[in-house]
N, C-alpha and C positions, 0 to 999 in steps of 0.2 A: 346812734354812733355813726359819725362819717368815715368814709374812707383815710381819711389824714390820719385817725389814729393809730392806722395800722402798721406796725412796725414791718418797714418793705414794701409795702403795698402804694400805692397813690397818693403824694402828697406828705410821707415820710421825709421826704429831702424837699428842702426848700431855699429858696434864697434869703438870704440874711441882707437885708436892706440896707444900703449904706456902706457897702464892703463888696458885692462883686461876688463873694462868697456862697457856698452852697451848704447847707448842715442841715442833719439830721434834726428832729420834731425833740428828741431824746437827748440830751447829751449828758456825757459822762461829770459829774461836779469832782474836782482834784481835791476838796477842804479834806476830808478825814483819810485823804492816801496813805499821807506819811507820820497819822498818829496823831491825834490831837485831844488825849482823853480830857482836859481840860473844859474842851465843849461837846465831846463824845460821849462821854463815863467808860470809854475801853481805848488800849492801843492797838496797832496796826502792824505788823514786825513785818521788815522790808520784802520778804517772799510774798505776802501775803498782801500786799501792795501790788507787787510787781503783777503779781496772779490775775488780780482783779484788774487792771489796764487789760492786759494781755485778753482775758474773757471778752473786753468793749471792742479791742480790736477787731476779734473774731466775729461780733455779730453784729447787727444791723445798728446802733450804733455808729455815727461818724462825725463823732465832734466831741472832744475834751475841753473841760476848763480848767483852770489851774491858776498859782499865782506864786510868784517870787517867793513870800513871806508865809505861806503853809508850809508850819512847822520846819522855820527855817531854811529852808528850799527842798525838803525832802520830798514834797511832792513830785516836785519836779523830776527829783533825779530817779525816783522810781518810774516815771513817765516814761525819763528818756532810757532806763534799764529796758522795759519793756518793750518800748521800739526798736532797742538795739535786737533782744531776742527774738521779734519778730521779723527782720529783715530793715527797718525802716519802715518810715511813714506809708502806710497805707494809699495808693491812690485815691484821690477826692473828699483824703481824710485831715478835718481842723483842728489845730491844738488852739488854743486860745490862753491866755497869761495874763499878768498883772502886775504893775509897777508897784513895789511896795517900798516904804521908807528903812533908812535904817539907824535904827535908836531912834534920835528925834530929827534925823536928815531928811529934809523929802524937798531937796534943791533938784534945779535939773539937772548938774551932774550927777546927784544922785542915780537920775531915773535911766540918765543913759548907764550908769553902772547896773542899775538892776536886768536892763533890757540883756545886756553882754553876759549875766549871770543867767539869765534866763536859758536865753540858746543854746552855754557851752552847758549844764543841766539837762536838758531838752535835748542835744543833739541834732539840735535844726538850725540852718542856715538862714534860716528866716522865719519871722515870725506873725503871720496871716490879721493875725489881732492881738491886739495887748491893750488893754485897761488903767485907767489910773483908779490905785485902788484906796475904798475908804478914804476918800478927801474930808470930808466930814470930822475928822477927828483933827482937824492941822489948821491953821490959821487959812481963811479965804486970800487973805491981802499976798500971804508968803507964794502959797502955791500959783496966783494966777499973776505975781511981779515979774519984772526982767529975770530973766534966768530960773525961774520958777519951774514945779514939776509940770506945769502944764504946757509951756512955753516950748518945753524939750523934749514934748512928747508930741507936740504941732509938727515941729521940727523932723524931728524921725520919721513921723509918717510922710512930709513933705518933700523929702530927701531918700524916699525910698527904704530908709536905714527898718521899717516896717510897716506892715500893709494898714488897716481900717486903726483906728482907736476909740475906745469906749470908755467910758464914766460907768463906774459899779461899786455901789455902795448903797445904802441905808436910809439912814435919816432923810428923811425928802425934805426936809423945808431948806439943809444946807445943800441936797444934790439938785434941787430947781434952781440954785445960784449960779451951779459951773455948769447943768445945761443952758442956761440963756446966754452962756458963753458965743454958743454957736460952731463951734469947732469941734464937736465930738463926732462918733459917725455911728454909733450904738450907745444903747443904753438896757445897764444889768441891773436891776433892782433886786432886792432880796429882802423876804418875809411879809412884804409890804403891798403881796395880790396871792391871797390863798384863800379855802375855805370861809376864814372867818375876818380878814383884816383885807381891806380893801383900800386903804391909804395911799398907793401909789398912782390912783387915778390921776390927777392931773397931770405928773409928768409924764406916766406914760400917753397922756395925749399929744401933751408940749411934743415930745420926741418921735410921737408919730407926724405931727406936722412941719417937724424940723428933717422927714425925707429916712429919719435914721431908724436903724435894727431896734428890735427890743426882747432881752432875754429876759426871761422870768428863772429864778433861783429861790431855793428854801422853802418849797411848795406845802413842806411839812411844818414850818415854823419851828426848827432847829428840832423837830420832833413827835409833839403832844400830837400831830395829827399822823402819824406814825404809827402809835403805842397803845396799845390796847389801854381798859380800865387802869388807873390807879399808876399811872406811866408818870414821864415828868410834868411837873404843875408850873413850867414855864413855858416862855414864848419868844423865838427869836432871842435865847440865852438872857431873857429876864424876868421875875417873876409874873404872872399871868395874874390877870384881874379875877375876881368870883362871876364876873357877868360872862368872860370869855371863857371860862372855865366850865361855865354851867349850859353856854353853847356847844359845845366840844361832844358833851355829855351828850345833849341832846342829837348832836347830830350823828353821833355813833351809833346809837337807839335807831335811825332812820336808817343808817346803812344797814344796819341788822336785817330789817326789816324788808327790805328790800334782796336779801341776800349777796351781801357784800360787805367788805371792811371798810372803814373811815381812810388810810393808808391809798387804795387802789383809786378811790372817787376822789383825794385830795390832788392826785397826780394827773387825772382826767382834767378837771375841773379849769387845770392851766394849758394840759394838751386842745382840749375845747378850742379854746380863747383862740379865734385868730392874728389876734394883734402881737403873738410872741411868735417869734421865729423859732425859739427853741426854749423846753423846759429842762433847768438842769440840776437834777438829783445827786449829791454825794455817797457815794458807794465806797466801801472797802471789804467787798469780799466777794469772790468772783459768783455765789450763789444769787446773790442781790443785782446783779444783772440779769442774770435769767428772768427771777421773780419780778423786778420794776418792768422790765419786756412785756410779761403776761401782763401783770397791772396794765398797762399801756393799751394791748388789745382784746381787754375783758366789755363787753359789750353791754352798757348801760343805757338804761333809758332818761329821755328827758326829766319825766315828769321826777324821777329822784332829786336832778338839780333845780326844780324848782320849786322843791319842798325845802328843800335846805337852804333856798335864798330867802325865805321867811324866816330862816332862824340868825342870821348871819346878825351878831352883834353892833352896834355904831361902831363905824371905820376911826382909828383910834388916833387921837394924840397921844394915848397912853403911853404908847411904844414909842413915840420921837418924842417924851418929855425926857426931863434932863434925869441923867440916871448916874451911879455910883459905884454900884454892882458890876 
């Protein structure tokens, strides 16, 4: 284990490429703040929110992400509750957000409306980074036309109205279309570079070449690598293959065996990687920061990770095929 994984220690804080920015190795995920048992299976009652920011505050930790469109904005406003009972934003501390549509709106007025929705939720005057979120789901032609979300999000950053912006979403074959854009300044994949799915490779190269950040998110694959035996039998909130299933298995067997959980090495595994600036884990309850913390600085050997790269199933179209669910 190197020094970077140490929470505090050397290499904990780093710069985020593409933004000027400083964050932590660790950061806080906003998805399940404000309750989302829809892709959770439990909800989150606003104290209990509020509780778990306030814990990120206080420890080594120094970087939130969040997004307009979690559960409504409730993320947010639990964010910005927490803030407030802490005094404000912590020095050297990043919130980070996300453009989300609404209904089937995702003009660029829209996006300048989300951005206004964001801050006054937040209670910040400005906002370090902001994402267009999930493009993948919306017409390419709509969102990258005159007046489109992307057009208005060029704009804001250009105009100071906010700092870096990032593309963070899914599906790679649609997010390789608005990275060769050229205009983004990070890039947040999610479920698409964890233990067993490795399908983000080439953007994450494209966007190391294009100068830009890269956050890694859903290290857990919305879970399964979470969850003990007999846990959820999906991936990335859709049903999981028998071949990815039966890897799972087997690589839980290893961590056993080595004295360790599948959970702790699946979180390693992204903190490792140099090529992220930051790993960001969804928490909603202020004990799951402590415990992702230790996971973080539990000291592992190589030779475990390169027992489990012989298991790691073919990097999947499974997951970016078209789905209904």
């Amino acid at each position: 284990m190197t020094a970077r994984h140490v929470p505090g220690g050397p290499g904990w804080l780093r710069p985020l490429p593409g933004t000027g920015l400083t964050v932590s190795a660790l950061a806080l995920g906003g998805s399940p703040l404000g309750g989302m048992p829809e892709n959770y299976g439990h909800d989150v009652s606003p104290e209990l929110g509020i509780d778990t920011v306030r814990a990120a505050l206080q420890s080594d930790i120094r970087f939130i992400d969040t997004s307009n469109g979690y559960s409504g904005g409730e993320s947010e406003r639990r964010i910005g509750a927490a803030l407030t009972a802490v005094g404000g934003l912590p020095p050297g501390y990043v919130v980070a957000t996300k453009v989300d549509p609404e209904g089937g709106d995702y003009s660029g007025e829209r996006v300048r409306r989300s951005v206004l929705e964001s801050r006054s939720r937040l209670g910040l005057d400005h906002l370090p980074l902001v994402h267009l979120h999930d493009p993948e789901f919306h017409e390419f032609d709509d969102l990258t036309g005159p007046d489109g979300a992307v057009e208005a999000l060029v704009e804001l950053r250009d105009t100071g109205a906010v700092g870096a912006i990032g593309l963070a979403g899914g599906r790679v074959q649609e997010m390789a279309r608005y990275l060769a854009l050229g205009v983004f300044d990070v890039l947040l994949v999610h479920n698409r570079w964890t233990l067993v799915d490795r399908s983000a490779g080439a953007i994450i190269a494209e966007a190391r070449s294009q100068g830009m950040g890269v956050l890694n998110a859903a290290v857990y694959g919305g879970g399964i690598l979470a969850r003990g035996p007999g846990g959820t039998p999906s991936y990335g909130y859709r049903p999981a293959p028998p071949l990815l299933l039966e890897a799972v298995d087997e690589m839980r067997a290893v961590c056993a065996r080595y004295g360790t959980d599948l959970r702790t090495v699946a979180l390693q595994f992204s903190l490792r990687d140099e090529r992220f600036a930051a790993t960001i884990v969804g928490m909603s309850q202020p004990e799951r920061v402590v415990q992702t913390l230790a996971a973080a600085a539990a000291v592992l050997p190589d030779d475990l990770f390169d027992e489990l790269e012989t298991l790691v199933p073919p990097s999947g179209t499974w997951l970016d095929a078209p789905f209904d669910g």
